[in-house]
N, C-alpha and C positions, 0 to 999 in steps of 0.2 A: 436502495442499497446496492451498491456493484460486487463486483465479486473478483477474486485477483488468485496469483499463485506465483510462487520461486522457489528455485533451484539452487542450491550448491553443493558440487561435486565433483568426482568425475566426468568431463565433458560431454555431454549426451547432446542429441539435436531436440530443438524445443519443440518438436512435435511431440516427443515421448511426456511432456505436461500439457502443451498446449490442446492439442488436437486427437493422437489417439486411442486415451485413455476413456473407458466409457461413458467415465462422467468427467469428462475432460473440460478447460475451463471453456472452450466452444460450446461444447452442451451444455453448461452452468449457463452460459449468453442466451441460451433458449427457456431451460426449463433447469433455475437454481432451487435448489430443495431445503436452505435452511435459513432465507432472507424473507424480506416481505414482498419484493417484487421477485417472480420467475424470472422476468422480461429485464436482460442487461442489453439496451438497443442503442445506447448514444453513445457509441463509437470503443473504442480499446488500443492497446498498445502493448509495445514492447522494450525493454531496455534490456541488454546482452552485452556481457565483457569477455575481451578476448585479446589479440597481443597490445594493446593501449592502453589505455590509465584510465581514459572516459568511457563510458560506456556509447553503444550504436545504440539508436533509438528509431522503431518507428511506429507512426501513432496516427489514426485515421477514425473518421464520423460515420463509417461505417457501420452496420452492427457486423460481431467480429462473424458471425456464421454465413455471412453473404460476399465476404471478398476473398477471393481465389489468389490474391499476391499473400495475405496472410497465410496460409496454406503453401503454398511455394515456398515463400521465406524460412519457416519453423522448419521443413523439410528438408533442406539444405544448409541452414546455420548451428552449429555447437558451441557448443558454452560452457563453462565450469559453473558460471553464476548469471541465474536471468531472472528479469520480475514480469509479469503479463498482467494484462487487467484488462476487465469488460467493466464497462459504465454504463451503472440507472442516475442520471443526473439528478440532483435533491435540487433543482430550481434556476442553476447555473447554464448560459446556454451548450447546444450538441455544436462544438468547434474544437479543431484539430488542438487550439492553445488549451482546451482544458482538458485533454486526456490524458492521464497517467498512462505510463509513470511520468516524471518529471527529474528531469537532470540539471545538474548545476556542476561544472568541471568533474571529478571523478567521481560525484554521489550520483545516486537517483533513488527514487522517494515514488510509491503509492501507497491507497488510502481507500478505506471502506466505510462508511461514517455521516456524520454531519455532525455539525457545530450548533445549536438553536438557536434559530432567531436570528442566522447569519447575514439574511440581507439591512437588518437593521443595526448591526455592527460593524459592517462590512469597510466604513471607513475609517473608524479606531483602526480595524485590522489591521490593514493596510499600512498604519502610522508605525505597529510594531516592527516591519521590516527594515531594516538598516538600510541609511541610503545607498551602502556599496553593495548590497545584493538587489536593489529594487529595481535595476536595469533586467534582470531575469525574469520576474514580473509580465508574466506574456500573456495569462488567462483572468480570470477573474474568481477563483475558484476557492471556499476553504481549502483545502486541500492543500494548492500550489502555496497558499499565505503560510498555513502552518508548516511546510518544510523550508521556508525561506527564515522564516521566524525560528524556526531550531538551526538551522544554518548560523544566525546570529547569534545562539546562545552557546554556539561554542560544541557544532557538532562532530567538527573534526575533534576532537580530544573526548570528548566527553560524550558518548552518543547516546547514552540514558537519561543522564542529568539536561543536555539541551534537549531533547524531546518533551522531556519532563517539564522543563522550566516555559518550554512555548507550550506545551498543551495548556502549563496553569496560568500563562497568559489567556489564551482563546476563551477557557474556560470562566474566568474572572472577567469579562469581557461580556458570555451571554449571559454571568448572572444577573451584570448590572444590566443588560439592556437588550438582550434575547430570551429565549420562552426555552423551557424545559420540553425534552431531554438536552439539559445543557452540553453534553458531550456523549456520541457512540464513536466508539473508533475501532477498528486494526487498521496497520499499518505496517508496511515492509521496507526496508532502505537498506543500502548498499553503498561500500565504498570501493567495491573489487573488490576485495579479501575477506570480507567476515559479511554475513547476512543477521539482520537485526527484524525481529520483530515485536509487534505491542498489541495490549488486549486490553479494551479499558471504555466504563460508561460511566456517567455519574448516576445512573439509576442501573434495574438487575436486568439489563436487555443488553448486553454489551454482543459487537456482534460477533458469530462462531469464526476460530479459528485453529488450525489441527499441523500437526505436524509429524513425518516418517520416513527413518532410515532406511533405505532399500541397500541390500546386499549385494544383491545382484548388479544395480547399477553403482554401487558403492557411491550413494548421493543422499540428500535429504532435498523431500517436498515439503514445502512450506505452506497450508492451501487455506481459503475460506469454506472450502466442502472438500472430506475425502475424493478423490478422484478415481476407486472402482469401489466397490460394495464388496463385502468378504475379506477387507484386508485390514491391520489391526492400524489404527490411527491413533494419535495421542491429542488429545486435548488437550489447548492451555486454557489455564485459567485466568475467569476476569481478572483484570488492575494485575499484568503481569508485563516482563519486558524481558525479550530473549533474545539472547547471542549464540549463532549457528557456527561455528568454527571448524570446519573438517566432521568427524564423528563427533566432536563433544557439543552439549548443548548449556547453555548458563540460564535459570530461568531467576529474574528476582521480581520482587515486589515495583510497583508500579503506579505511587500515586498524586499524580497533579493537583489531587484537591485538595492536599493540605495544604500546597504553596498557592494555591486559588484562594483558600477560604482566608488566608491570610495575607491575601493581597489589601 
């Protein structure tokens, strides 16, 4: 399981998530405290909005706690809205195309999770994507499939219902012909202005995800681990799907397996 974090706020530099919070998501790439691997070592990235539409992306097979440009970079870049990730690969190989986050024109999309049984569905998957987003198609990755697949279901307008409508794709997909846990996810995506995230397993192991207001920085952390110990974090809960708006936050229900089981 990998482990990721974002920001929406006031402008801050991504070292204040990235790197030096205690249990910052560099330390999580060492020693993660609420997944099944500690060890996030096949590679990580960044995606950052700032006076453009698209987001700046940069993403490398590094593990994140051994290269010194990542550290540079977070240190000198601010943001109002950013997403980071560290990657445990569930079987997909360690290359630049399969690290989140993943952008497509002004979205970008990461993922904490697996799909069951993905490599023996992996070409149905594939079939789900529309032919005019499948030039995007750089990796080989659940992950990169199922953003490309909520892309198609209409993510610009609808950013609950198409996540919802490609997860009960995937979903209906391992049930007929991958192995259980057919679905663990969070998920974080971005269109520049509003931060979206998703909590959601089809068994009671969905993986942890936490979210918190700072004052101080007048921003919200979005994380898969709080990022210091002693400070009050909120928990979503599983089969949930939430929209970060400035201060407000929208949490509702979240569940792909009705339109699965009725596929």
């Amino acid at each position: 399981m990998c482990r990721w974090a974002a920001y929406t706020g006031t402008p801050i530099f991504l070292e204040d998530i990235v790197s030096r919070p205690g249990h910052s998501l560099i330390h999580q790439s060492q020693c993660a405290s609420e997944c099944k691997s500690a060890i996030n070592a096949d590679g990580f990235g960044l995606a950052w909005y700032g006076e453009r539409e698209e987001p700046g992306l940069f993403r490398d097979i590094l593990p994140a706690w051994s290269d010194p440009n990542l550290r540079s970079l977070t240190a000198q870049v601010k943001s109002h809205l950013f997403l980071a990730h560290v990657r445990a690969s569930t079987g997909t190989a360690t290359s630049r195309n399969n690290c989140h986050p993943f952008a497509v024109g002004r979205w970008s999309f990461m993922h904490n999770g697996q799909i069951g049984g993905y490599d023996g569905l992996r070409r149905d998957a594939e079939m789900l994507i529309p032919d005019q987003l499948y030039a995007h198609r750089k990796g080989a990755t659940d992950s990169e499939a199922l953003f490309l697949i909520a892309l198609g279901e209409g993510l610009d307008d609808d950013p609950k219902g198409a996540l919802e409508r490609a997860t009960a794709r995937m979903e209906a997909l391992s049930r007929e012909k991958g192995t259980g846990p057919h679905v663990r996810m969070t998920v974080a995506f971005s269109d520049g202005k509003r931060l979206y995230a998703a909590r959601y397993a089809t068994d009671d192991k969905a993986p942890t995800l936490y979210h918190r207001w700072s004052e101080t920085r007048v921003g919200r952390a979005v994380v898969s681990e709080p990022l210091e110990t002693g400070e009050c974090w909120e928990a979503v809960p599983p089969g949930s799907f939430c929209t970060f708006d400035g201060e407000a936050v929208t949490v509702e229900p979240f569940a792909p397996d009705c339109l699965a089981r009725a596929a």
